[in-house]
C-alpha positions in Angstrom: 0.0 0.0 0.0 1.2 3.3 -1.1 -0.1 6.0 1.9 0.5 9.5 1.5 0.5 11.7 4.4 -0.2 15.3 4.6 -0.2 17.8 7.5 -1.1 21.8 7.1 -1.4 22.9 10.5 1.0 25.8 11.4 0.8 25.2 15.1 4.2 22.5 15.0 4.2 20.4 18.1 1.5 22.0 19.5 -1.2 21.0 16.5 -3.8 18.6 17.6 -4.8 17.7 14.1 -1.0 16.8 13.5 -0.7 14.4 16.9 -4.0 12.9 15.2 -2.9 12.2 11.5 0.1 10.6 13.3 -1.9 8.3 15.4 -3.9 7.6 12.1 -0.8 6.6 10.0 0.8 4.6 13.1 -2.7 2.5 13.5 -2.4 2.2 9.2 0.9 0.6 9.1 0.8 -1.4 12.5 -2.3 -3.4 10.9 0.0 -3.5 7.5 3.6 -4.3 7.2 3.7 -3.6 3.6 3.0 0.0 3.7 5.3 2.8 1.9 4.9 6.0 3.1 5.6 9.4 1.7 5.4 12.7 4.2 4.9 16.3 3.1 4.5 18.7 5.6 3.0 21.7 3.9 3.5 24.5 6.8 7.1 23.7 7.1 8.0 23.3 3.4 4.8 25.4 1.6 3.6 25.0 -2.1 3.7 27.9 -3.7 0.2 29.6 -4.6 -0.9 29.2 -8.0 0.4 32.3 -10.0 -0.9 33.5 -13.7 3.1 32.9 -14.5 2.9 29.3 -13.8 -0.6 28.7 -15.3 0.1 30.4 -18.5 3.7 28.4 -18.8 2.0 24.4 -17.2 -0.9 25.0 -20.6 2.4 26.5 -23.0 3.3 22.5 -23.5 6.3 23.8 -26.3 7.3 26.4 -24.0 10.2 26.6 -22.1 10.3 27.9 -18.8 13.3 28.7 -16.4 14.1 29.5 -13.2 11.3 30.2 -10.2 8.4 29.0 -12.6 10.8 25.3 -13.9 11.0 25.3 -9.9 7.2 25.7 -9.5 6.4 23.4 -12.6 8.4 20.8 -11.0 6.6 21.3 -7.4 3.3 21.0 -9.2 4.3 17.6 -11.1 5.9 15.7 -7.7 2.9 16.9 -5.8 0.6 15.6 -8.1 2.3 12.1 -9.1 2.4 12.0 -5.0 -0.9 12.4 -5.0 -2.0 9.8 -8.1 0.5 6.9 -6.7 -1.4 7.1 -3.3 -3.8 4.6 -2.5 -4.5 5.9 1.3 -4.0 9.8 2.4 -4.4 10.6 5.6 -4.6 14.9 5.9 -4.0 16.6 9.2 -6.8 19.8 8.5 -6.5 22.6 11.1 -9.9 24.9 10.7 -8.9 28.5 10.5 -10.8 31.6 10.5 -13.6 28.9 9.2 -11.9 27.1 6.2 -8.6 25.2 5.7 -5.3 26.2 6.0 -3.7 28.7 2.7 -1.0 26.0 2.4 -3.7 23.1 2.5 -5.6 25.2 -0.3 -2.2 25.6 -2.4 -1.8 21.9 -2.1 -5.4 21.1 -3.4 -4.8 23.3 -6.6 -2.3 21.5 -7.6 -4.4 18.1 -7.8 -7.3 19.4 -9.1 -6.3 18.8 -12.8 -8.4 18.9 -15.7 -7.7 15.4 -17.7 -5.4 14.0 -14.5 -8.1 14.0 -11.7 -11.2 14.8 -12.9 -12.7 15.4 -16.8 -15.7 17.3 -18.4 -17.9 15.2 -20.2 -19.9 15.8 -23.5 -22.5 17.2 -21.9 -20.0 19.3 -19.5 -20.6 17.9 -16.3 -17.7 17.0 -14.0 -16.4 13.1 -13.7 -14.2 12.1 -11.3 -10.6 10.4 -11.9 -9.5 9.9 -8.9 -11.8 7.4 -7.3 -10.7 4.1 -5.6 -8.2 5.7 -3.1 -9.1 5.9 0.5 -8.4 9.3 2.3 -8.7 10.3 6.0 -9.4 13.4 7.2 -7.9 14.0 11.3 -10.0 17.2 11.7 -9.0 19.9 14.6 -11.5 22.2 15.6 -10.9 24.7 18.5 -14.4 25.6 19.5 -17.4 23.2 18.5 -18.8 23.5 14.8 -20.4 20.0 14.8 -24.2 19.0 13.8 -26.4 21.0 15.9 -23.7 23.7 17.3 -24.9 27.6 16.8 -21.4 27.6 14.6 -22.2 24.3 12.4 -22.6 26.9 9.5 -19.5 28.0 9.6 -17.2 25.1 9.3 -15.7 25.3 6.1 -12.7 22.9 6.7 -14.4 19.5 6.8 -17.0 20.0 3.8 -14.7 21.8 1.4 -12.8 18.8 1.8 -15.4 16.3 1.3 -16.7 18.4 -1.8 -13.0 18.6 -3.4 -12.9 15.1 -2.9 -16.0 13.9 -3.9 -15.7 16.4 -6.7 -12.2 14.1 -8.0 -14.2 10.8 -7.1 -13.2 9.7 -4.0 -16.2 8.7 -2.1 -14.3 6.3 0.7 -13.5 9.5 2.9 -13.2 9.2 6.9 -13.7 12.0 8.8 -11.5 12.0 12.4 -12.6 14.9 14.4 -11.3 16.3 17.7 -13.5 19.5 18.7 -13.5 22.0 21.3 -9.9 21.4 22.1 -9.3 25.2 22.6 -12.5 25.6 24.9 -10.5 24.2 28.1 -8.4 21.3 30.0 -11.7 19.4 29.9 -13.0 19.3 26.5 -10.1 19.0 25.0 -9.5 15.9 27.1 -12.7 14.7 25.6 -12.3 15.4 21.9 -8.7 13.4 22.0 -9.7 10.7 24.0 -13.0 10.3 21.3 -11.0 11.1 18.4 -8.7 8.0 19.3 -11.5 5.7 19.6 -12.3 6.6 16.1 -8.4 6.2 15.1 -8.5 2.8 17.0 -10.7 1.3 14.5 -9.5 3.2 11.4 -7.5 -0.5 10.9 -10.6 -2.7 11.4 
């Protein structure tokens, strides 16, 4: 099994949804021995955002670029071959200011693909590519957003994820999510001790 694991979070050692999407790819390879793993941490070594310069030279196929952009070219096709040979992915996703992560966002741009991941059909709608890989999502919220909650309208972390997903084909998408871990000792207590029940039987 080929797993790719991501994390986003800018927090470092102090990043729940990193602790998390280690647990998750420690419970993956203990119930497999034959696992190969590829890490990218995307906080500490950052994709570069998408730029008119490197759209205009990745659709110039007889061009020839140099420099930053042959860099950026090169980013984009590692990132996305990553992506492609990966039949598990396990994503750390830290919800900021509502949504993911900037460098989680510069990460899905660069495997949303026209022709690699997805395709438009005669009729124009959207088809997945990417379908048959397994992904895990090891959520981190620091106040409560879930069904129900007064702030459940504003999570934009966990369902743009699912819809990017989906949107690519991948429909076998577990969600790990730890809650409320910035609301006190207590509930953060809680939310990791759940959220490793749900990691203990991510192998099963």
């Amino acid at each position: 099994m080929n797993l790719l694991h991501l994390d986003s979070s800018i927090l470092g050692d102090h990043s729940v949804s990193r602790l998390l999407s280690a647990k998750a790819v420690a419970a993956l390879t203990s119930a497999n021995a034959d696992v190969t793993t590829t890490y990218r941490d995307l906080a500490t070594a950052p994709i570069p955002h998408l730029s008119g310069a490197y759209l205009a030279a990745a659709q110039n196929q007889d061009g020839v670029a140099d420099g930053a952009i042959a860099d950026d070219l090169a980013t984009g096709r590692a990132v996305l071959q990553e992506f492609l040979a990966a039949d598990t992915v396990v994503i750390g996703v830290a919800l900021y200011n509502f949504g993911v992560s900037s460098q989680l966002k510069a990460w899905v741009d660069r495997i949303l693909i026209a022709g690699q991941t997805f395709r438009y059909g005669a009729d124009g709608r959207p088809e997945g590519l990417a379908g048959g890989k397994r992904v895990i999502l090891t959520v981190a919220r620091g106040g409560f957003y879930g069904p129900g909650a007064p702030a459940a309208p504003y999570e934009h972390a966990e369902t743009y994820m699912r819809a990017v997903l989906g949107f690519i084909g991948i429909t076998d998408v577990t969600v790990v999510v730890a809650e409320g871990v910035a609301a006190g000792p207590e509930p953060r207590a809680a939310a990791l001790a759940a959220a490793d029940q749900q990691i203990a039987a991510l192998a099963a």
